[in-house]
C-alpha positions in Angstrom: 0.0 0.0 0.0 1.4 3.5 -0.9 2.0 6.0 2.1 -0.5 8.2 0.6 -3.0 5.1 0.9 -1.8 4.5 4.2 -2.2 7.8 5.9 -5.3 8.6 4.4 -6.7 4.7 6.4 -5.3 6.3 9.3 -7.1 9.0 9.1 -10.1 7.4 8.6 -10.0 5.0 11.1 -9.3 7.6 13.9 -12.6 9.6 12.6 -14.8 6.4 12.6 -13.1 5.2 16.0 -14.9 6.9 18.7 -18.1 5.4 17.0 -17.1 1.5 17.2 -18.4 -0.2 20.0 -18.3 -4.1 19.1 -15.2 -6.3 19.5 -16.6 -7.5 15.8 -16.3 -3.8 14.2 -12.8 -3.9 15.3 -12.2 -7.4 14.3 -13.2 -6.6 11.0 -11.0 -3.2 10.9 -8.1 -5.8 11.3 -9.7 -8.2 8.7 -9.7 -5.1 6.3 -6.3 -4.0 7.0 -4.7 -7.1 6.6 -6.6 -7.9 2.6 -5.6 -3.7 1.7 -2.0 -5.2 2.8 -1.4 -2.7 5.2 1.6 -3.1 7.6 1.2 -6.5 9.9 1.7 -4.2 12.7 -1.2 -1.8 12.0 -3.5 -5.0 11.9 -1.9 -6.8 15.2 -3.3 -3.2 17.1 -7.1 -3.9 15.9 -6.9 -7.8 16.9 -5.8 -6.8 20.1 -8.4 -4.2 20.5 -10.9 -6.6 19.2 -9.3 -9.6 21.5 -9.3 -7.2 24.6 -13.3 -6.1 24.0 -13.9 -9.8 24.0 -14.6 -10.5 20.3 -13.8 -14.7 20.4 -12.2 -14.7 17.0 -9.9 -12.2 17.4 -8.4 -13.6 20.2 -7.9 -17.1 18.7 -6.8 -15.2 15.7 -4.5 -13.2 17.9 -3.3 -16.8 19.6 -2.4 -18.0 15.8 -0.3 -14.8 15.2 1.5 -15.1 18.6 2.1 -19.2 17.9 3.6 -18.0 14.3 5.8 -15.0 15.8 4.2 -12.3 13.8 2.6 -10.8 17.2 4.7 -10.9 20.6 2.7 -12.4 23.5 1.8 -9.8 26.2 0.8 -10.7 29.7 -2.8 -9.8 28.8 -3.0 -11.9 25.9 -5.3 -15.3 25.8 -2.9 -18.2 25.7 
């Protein structure tokens, strides 16, 4: 993704994110992020802010990307 394309998702996900109140909104932020191929890291943030509002498939989701070392485990993390 270019960094034009990248800023201009940032932007619109900090004007739509005071509005998102379901785990599943922000699971499928992450789900969107990841297929527009932004950065792995940009993603990992919405699947743990899906994980931590208790969306289920975010955090085994979450689990998979911690197993394959693309997210580092943090103490809050489902194991």
């Amino acid at each position: 993704m270019s960094d034009n394309t990248d800023a201009a998702l940032f932007e619109l996900l900090a004007v739509i994110q005071p509005h998102i109140t379901d785990g599943a909104e922000v699971r499928r932020i992450a789900e969107l992020l990841e297929q527009l191929g932004s950065t792995m890291e940009a993603a990992v943030i919405w699947w743990r802010r899906a994980a931590d509002m208790g969306d289920a498939d975010a955090k085994d989701y979450l689990s998979v990307l911690i197993d394959e070392g693309i997210a580092e485990r943090r103490p809050t993390d489902p194991t």
